[in-house]
N, C-alpha and C positions, 0 to 999 in steps of 0.2 A: 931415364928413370928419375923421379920426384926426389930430390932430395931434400930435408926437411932443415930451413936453416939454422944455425945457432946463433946468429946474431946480425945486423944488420950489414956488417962489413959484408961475411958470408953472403948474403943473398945475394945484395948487390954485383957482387965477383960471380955468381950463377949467375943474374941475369944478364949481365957481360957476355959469360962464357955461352950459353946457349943463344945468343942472339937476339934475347929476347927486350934488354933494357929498355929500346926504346919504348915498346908496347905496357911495360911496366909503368912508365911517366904519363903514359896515353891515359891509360887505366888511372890512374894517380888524380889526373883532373877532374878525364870523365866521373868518377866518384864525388869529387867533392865537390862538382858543380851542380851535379843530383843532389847533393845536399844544401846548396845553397850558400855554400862557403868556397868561393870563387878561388882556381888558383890557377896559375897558368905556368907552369913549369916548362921552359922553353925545352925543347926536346934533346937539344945539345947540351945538357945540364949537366954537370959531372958526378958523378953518383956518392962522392964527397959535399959536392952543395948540396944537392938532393940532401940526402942524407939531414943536412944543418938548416936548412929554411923549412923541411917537413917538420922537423923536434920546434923550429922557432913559431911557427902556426898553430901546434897541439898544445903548446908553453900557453900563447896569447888567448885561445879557444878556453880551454882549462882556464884561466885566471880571471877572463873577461865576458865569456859566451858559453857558458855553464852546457845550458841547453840546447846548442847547436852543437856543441861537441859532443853529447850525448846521441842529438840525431845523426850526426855524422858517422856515428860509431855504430849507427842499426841500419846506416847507409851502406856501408860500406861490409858488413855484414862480419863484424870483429866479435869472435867468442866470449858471451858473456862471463859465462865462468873462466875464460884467462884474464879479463881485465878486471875481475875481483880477486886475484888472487894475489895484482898489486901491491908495493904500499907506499898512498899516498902522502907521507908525513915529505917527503922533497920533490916541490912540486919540477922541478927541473928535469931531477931522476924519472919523475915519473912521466913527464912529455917523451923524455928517449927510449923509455918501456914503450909507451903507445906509439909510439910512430912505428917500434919494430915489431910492435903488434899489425898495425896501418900494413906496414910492409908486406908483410908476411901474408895476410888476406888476398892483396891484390897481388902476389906474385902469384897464391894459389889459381886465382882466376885465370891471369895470365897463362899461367903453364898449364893448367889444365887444357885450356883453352887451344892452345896451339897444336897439344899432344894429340888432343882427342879431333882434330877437323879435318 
């Protein structure tokens, strides 16, 4: 059954726990290299780095690459009405919003994906 996470830890420990992590990191690249924002997240990552080099790329995207984190974010297919619902006055805070935004997208794929094949 889909459970819907509450925060970044949470997910992560689901996709742990269903066996799914790796396929999450899969997903994680293949996304953002549709997008043109290259990442290569070795697969053995721990889902604590994970977690701190995704918030460190939406940090540098947001401050540096306005536009390409916009496209990344209709890449990867992130609800627009949750990412305005933000608020962007720290922009720190708000890279660890969007990443568990980021997260949460691609776990959806993920688990969908696995459940339904």
């Amino acid at each position: 059954m889909y459970v819907v996470p509450l925060n970044t830890d949470h997910l992560l420990s689901e996709a742990e726990k269903e066996n799914l992590y790796l396929k999450l990191v899969a997903q994680i690249n293949k996304d953002f290299n549709l997008a043109n924002e290259g990442v290569d997240f070795p697969l053995n990552i721990s889902p604590n780095q994970l977690k701190i080099e995704l918030q460190e790329k939406i940090y540098r995207l947001i401050q540096y690459k306005f536009a390409e984190y916009l496209n990344l974010l209709y890449i990867i297919d992130v609800p627009e009405n949750e990412i305005k619902q933000l608020d962007g006055s720290d922009i720190i805070e708000l890279a660890g919003q969007v990443s568990f935004l980021i997260l949460k997208r691609e776990w959806q794929k993920v688990w969908f994906r696995n459940y339904y094949q």
